[in-house]
C-alpha positions in Angstrom: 17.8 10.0 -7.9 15.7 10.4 -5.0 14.9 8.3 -2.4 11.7 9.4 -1.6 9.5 6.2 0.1 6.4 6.7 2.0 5.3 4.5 5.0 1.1 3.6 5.8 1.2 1.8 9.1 -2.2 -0.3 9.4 -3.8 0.5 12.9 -3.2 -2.5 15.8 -7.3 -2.5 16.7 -7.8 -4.2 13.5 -7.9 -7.8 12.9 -4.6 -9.6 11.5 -2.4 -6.3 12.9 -2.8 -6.7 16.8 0.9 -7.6 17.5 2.9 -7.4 13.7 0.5 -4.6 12.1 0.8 -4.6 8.0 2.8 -1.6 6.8 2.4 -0.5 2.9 5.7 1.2 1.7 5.3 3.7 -1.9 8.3 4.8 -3.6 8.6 6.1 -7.1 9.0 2.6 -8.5 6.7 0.4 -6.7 4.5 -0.5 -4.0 5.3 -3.1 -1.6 3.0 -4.3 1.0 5.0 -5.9 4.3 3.2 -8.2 6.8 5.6 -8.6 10.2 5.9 -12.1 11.5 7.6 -13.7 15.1 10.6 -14.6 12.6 11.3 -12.1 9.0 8.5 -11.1 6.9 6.7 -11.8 4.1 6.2 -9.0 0.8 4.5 -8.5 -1.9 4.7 -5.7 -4.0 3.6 -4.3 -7.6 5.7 -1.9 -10.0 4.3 1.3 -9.9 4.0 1.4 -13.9 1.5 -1.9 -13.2 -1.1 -0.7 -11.0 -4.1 -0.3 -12.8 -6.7 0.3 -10.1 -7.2 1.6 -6.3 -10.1 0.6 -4.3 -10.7 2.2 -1.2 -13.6 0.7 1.1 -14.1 2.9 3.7 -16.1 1.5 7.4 -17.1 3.8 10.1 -13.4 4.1 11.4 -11.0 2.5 9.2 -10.6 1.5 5.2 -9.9 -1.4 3.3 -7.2 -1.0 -0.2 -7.5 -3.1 -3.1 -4.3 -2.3 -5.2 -4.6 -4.0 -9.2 -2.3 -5.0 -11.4 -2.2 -5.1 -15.0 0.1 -8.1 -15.0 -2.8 -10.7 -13.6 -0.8 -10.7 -10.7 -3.0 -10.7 -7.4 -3.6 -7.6 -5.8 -2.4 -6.0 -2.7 -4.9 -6.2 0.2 -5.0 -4.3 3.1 -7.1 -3.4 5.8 -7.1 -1.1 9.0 -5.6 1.7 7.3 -7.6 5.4 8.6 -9.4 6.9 5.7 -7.0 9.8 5.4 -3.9 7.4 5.0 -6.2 5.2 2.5 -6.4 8.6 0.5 -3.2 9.4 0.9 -1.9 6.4 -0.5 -4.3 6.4 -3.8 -3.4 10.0 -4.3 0.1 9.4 -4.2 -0.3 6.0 -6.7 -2.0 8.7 -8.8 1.2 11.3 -8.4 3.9 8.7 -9.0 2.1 7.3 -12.3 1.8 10.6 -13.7 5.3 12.0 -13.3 8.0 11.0 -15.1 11.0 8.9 -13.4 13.9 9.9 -11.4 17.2 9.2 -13.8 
């Protein structure tokens, strides 16, 4: 089984991310978005197998991601994210639903 878990860092000139910027981590399995706080953290996340849809927004510097569920579970919201990660993330949401699982 690997192991293989991929870290977006949301930029710190962004509103919300100045001092505890949100992080979105991928693995195989799910997607988990982390928001820093003074004292632990609070996570959401979705099973990869749940997503249904990306949205990317893109500004003039950095995008916004929409990640759905097909559970009617909220979505994942981020913002601050550079247009190439934002990409990068859909693209490897697209890779991990399309390949079968580790055993």
């Amino acid at each position: 089984m690997t192991d293989e878990k991929h870290v977006f860092i949301a930029s710190r000139l962004t509103h919300g991310n100045f001092l505890f910027p949100v992080r979105l981590e991928l693995t195989r399995e799910r997607i988990t978005r982390v928001q820093p706080r003074f004292i632990g953290s609070e996570e959401e996340s979705i099973s990869m197998s749940k997503v249904a849809s990306v949205n990317i927004r893109t500004g003039l510097f950095w995008s916004d991601i929409r990640i759905d569920s097909t559970g009617g579970t909220n979505p994942i919201l981020s913002h601050g994210h550079s247009k190439e990660d934002a990409r990068a993330i859909r693209d490897l949401i697209e890779k991990f639903q399309h390949t079968e699982p580790a055993c």
